[in-house]
N, C-alpha and C positions, 0 to 999 in steps of 0.2 A: 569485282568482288574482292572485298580486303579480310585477311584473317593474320593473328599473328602466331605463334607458337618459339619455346625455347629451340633453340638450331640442335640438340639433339634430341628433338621431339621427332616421331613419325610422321614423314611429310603426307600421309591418309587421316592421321588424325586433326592434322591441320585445315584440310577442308572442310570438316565437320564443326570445325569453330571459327567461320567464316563471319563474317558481316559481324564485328565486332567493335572494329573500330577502336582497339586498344597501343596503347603504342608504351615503350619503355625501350631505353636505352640496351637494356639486357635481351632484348626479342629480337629478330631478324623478321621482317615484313615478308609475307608470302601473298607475290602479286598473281590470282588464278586466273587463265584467260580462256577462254573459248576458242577454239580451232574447230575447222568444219566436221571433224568428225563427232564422235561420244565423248573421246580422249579430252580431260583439258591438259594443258601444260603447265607447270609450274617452274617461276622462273623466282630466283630469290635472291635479295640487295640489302646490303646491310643501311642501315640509318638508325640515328638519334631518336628525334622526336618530331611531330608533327608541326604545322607553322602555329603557332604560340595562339593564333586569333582563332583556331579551330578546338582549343580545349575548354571544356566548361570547368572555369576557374582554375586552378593549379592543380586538377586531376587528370588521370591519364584518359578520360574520356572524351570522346568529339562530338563537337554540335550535330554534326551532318549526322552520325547512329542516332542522334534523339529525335532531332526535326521525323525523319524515318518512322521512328517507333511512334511516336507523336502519331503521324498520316495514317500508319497503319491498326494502331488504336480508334483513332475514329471513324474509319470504316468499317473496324468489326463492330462497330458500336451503332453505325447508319444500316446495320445490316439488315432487311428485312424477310419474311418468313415466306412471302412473294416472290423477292426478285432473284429472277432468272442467272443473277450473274454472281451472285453469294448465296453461300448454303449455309444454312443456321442449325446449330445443332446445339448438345446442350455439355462438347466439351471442346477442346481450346488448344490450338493449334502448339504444340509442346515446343517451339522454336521460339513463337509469339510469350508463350508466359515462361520462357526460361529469359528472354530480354526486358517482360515487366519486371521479374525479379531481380535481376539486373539494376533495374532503374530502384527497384525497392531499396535495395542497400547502398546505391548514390544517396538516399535520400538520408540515411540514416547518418552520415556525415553530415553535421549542422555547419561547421566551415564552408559548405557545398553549397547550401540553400541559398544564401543569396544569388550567383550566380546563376539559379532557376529560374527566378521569376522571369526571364523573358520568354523563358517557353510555354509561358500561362498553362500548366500543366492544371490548376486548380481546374476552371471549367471543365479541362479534359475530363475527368475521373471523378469532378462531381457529377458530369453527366452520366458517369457508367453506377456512382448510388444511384441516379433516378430508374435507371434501366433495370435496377435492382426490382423498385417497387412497383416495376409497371402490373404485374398482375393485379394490383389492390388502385393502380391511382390508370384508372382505363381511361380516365379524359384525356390524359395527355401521351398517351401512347397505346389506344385499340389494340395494335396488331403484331405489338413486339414482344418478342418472349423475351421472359427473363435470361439475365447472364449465368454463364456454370458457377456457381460457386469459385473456382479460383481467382476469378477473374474480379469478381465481387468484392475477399478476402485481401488483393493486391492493392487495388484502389481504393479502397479507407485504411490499407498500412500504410498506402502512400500517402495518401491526407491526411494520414494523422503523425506523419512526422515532418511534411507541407507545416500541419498549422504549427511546430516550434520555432518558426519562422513568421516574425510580428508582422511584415505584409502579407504575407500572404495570408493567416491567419483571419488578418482584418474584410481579407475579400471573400474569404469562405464566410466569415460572417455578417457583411453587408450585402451579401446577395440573399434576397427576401426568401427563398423556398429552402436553401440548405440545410438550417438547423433543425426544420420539422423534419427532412426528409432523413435527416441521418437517426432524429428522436422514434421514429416512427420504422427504424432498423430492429428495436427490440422486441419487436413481434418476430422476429427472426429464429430460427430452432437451428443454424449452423452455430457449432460453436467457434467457430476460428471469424465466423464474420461478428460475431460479440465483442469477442475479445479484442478485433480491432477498434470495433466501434468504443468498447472505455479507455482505448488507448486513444481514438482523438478527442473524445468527450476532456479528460485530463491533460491532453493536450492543450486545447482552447482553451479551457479555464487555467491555465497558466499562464494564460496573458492577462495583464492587469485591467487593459485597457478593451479587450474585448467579452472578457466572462461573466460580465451581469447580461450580456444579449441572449448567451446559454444558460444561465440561472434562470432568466426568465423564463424563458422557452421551457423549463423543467418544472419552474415549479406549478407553470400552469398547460402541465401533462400529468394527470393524476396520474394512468395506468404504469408510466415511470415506474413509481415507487412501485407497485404491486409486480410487475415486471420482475423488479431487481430482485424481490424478496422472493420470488418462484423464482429464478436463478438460483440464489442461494441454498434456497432447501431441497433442490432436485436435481443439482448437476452434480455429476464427481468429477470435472474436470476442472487439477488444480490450476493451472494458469489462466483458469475462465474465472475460477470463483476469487483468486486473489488480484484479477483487475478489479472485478466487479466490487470487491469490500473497498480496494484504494479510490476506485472511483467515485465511491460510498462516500469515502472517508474526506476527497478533496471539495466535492461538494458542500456535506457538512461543514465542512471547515471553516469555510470562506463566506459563508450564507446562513448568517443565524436565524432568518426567520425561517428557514427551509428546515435547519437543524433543530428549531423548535418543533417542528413538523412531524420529521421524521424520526426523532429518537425515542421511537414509543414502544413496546413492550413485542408488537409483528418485526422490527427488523434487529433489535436484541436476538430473540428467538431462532431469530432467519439465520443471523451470523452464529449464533451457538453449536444451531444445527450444522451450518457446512466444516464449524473446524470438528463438531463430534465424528459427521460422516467419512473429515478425511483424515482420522487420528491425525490432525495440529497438535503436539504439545510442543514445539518450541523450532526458533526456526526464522527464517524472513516471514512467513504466512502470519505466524501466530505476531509478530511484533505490526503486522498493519493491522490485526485485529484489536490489538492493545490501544493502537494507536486513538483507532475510533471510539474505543470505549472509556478515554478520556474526554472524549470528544460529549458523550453522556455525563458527562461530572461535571461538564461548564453550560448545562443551561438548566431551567427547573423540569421540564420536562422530561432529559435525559435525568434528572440526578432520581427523581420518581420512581423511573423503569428500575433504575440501578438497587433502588430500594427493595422491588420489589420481585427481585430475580436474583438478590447474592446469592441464594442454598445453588444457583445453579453456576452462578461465574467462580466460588471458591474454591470447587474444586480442581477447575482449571489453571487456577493458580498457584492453586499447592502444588500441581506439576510441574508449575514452570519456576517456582520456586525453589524446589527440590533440584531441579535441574541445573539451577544457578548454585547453587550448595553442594553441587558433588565435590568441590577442590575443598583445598584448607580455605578459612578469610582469609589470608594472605595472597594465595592463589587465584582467587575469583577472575576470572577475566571481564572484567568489567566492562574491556571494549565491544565485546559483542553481547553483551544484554544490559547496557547501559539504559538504550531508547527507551525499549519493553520495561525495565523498572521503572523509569518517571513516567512510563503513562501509569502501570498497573497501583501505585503508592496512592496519587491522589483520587482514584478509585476507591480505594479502600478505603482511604480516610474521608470521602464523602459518605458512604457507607456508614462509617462510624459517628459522624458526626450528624448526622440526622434519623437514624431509627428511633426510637423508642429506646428509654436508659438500658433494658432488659436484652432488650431485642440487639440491642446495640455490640454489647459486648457478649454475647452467646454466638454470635454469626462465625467467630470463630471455631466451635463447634462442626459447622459441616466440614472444617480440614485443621487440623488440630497442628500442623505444622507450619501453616502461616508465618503464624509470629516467630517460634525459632528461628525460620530462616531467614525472616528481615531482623531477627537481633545478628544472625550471623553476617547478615549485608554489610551492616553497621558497623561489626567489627573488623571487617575486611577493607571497609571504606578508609578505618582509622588507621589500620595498619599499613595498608599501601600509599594513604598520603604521609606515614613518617618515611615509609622506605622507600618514597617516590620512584616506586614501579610500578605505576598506574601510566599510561600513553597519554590519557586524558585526563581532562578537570573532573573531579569527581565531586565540585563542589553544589554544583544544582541537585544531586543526587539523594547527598548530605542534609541538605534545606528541608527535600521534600519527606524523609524521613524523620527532621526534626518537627515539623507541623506535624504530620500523621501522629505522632509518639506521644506529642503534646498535647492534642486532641482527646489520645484516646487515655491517659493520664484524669485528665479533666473528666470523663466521661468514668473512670475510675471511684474519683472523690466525690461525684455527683452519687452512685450507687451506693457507697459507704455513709454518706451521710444519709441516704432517705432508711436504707437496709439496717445499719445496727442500732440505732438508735427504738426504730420501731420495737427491734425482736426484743432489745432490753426490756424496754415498755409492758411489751406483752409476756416477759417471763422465760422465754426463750432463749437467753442469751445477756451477757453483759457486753459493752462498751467495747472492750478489750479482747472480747473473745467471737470471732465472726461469725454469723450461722453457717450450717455446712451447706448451703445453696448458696452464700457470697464466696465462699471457699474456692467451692468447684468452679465457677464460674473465671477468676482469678485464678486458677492455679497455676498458668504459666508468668503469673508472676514469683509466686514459691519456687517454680522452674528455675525462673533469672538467679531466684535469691541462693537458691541453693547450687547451683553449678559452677563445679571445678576449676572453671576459668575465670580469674579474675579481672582478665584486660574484656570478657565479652561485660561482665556489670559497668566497668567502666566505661565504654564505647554506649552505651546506652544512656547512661544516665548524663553522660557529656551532650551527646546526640540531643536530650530532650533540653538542655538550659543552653542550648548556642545562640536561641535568637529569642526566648520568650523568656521573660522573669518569670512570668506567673507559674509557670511550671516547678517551678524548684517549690513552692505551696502546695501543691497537689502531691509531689511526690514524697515530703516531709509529712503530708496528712495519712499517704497510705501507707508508708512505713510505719510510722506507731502505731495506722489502728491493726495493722498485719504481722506485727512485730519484725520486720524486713530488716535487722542489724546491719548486715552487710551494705544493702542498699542506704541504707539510711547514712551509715558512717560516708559514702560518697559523696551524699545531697549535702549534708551541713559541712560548715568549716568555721572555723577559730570565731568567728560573729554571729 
């Protein structure tokens, strides 16, 4: 029996962390032997390090503790509910899962991983998912009860950081039974076995060369989807529900015909629900939410949903909008809500760009601080790249705020021209003078025109002519029919 411990550690506490098999220059080896009484003896020798062919890879661990752990994983695994020589119970020998865990966090080092594959660990612990599902899959194992839960929880963390590693990866998914058995995991009510389960699901499909085998395998599991979306709406455990949305999100991503699919109005809904339920307003949660919900803006199906749920996505934005505007623009920290704005931006501006003229420019109504805060984005954008204190490029940022502006510009000129022209006609109004429903409707443009700050009219109105000619037409149309001086004096020049 090998254990090692620091030489001013308690030589008692040293046999308690026996069969470890760890070695470092800084330890003194404590060899425990047996003597024919109760007593053992400890006898203790300084040394280095182990012979160099006994470490798996350049860490401090040894084959011979895994080969071990290896043996004795599969016999708690052969164990049956019969034989007389093992006893099956439904919890887990605390020496036995303090060494899987152990092996769990070797695994979590990816430098490591190759050095595993010759312990074919994969089979091991896909065998212990099957043992999972023995009470539902009775053909292939009558008489075996299922594993405790911890045991379950260890080996898909360990698979699922197994599959970051492209061999091995490839053998969990050329072996014919795996991917159902792991899909067929989310009938499962543990939440720590979920949560590992979307952490290998995301795993796998991070392989290039292996994730259309799990694409498929998903997209023809209906219950999947219906699965995922009763997660969403019923759990409040955050680390369950923000695998489950990136899981969401990595799927979609990569599989548009799936994302045709799924980006329908039940998992909009689903995702709305778990950030209402877990007050998400801003945060790493709220930015994988963002994520996916661009992920709705790039196909027709999602852009539909998106139409037809703004009164419910704007308010959520005007929080996180708000939240990015607490500094001066100068201040904005851009580095941490950079992602979260280029997803949320072309969001909006899909929004904008496909309602109905009316419908189109009132949406901002359900949060009336939207647009302030992306004019102050804007000027914040413009300020930190003169006074280059920004960490990053803020130029995709810029872009995506110039389309949106110029969009919604256009969608501007579009209203002015159907809207005064009518009311003139009908008596209501001249030319020059807007009705008070095109007014209100526009008034945070009166807003821009009228505020204090003249570098925020500028950041704006630069923002919308950086990549589109046509916009400086629209904004030249709505300045005279609004009388917008200020603005207008920016749009034109000497030609």
């Amino acid at each position: 029996l090998i254990a090692k411990e620091k030489v001013d550690h308690d030589l008692n506490r040293s046999r308690e962390r026996s069969n470890a098999f760890l070695w470092d220059d800084e330890y003194i080896l404590l060899a425990v032997t047996e003597t024919d009484g109760d007593e053992k003896s400890i006898t203790t020798t300084e040394t280095s390090t182990p012979p160099v062919s006994d470490n798996i890879g350049e860490t401090a661990y040894s084959k011979m503790w895994l080969y071990s752990l290896i043996l004795r994983v599969l016999k708690f695994l052969q164990a049956e509910p019969g034989d007389p020589d093992t006893i099956v119970s439904d919890t887990i020998d605390s020496e036995l899962e303090e060494e899987l865990c152990c092996l769990w966090d070797i695994t979590v080092n990816r430098d490591v991983l190759p050095h595993l594959r010759e312990f074919r660990l994969v089979p091991v612990f896909s065998g212990a998912v099957v043992r999972v599902l023995c009470p539902r899959l009775t053909c292939a194992a009558p008489t075996r009860s299922p594993l405790p839960p911890p045991v379950q929880e260890i080996s898909l963390g360990i698979l699922a950081n197994l599959a970051l590693d492209e061999s091995e990866c490839t053998q969990m998914t050329e072996e014919p039974t795996f991917i159902i058995n792991i899909l067929n995991l989310m009938g499962s009510t543990d939440t720590r076995i979920l949560m590992e389960l979307f952490r290998l699901l995301q795993a796998a499909l991070a392989s290039h060369s292996n994730r259309q085998a799990w694409l498929d395998a998903i997209h023809f599991t209906p219950e999947f989807f219906d699965r995922v979306t009763f997660i969403l709406c019923s759990s409040t455990n955050a680390g369950l529900l923000v695998n489950t949305i990136s899981a969401v999100e990595t799927i979609v991503r990569v599989d548009d015909s799936i994302s045709e699919v799924w980006c329908n109005d039940q998992l909009l809904s689903s995702i709305l629900e778990a950030q209402k339920q877990m007050h998400w307003l801003h945060g790493d949660e709220v930015e994988v939410i963002h994520r996916l919900l661009y992920i709705f803006s790039s196909n027709r199906t999602g852009v539909q949903t998106l139409m037809s749920k703004y009164y419910d996505l704007y308010p959520g934005f005007g929080v996180y909008l708000r939240k990015v505007c607490e500094d001066e623009p100068h201040l904005i920290p851009f580095e941490r809500y950079h992602n979260s704005l280029r997803a949320i931006i072309p969001v909006i501006d899909v929004i904008v760009s496909n309602l109905p003229l009316m419908s189109a420019l009132t949406t901002f109504d359900s949060d009336s601080d939207i647009l302030p805060c992306l004019f102050n984005i804007v000027w914040g954008c413009a300020q930190q790249e003169h006074l280059a204190t920004c960490s990053i490029s803020l130029t995709g940022l810029w872009e995506d705020l110039s389309v949106m502006f110029g969009d919604l510009m256009r969608r501007v000129q579009d209203l002015l021209q159907e809207k005064m022209p009518t009311d003139s006609a009908g008596g209501g109004g001249t030319a020059s003078t807007p009705p008070a429903s095109v007014s209100r409707t526009l008034r945070w443009l009166y807003c821009l025109e009228k505020s204090t700050s003249p570098g925020l009219r500028e950041a704006f109105v630069r923002c919308c002519l950086s990549r589109r000619g046509e916009v400086r037409g629209y904004l030249v149309y709505a300045c005279h029919q609004l009388h917008l001086e200020n603005l207008l004096e920016l749009v034109t020049d000497e030609n």
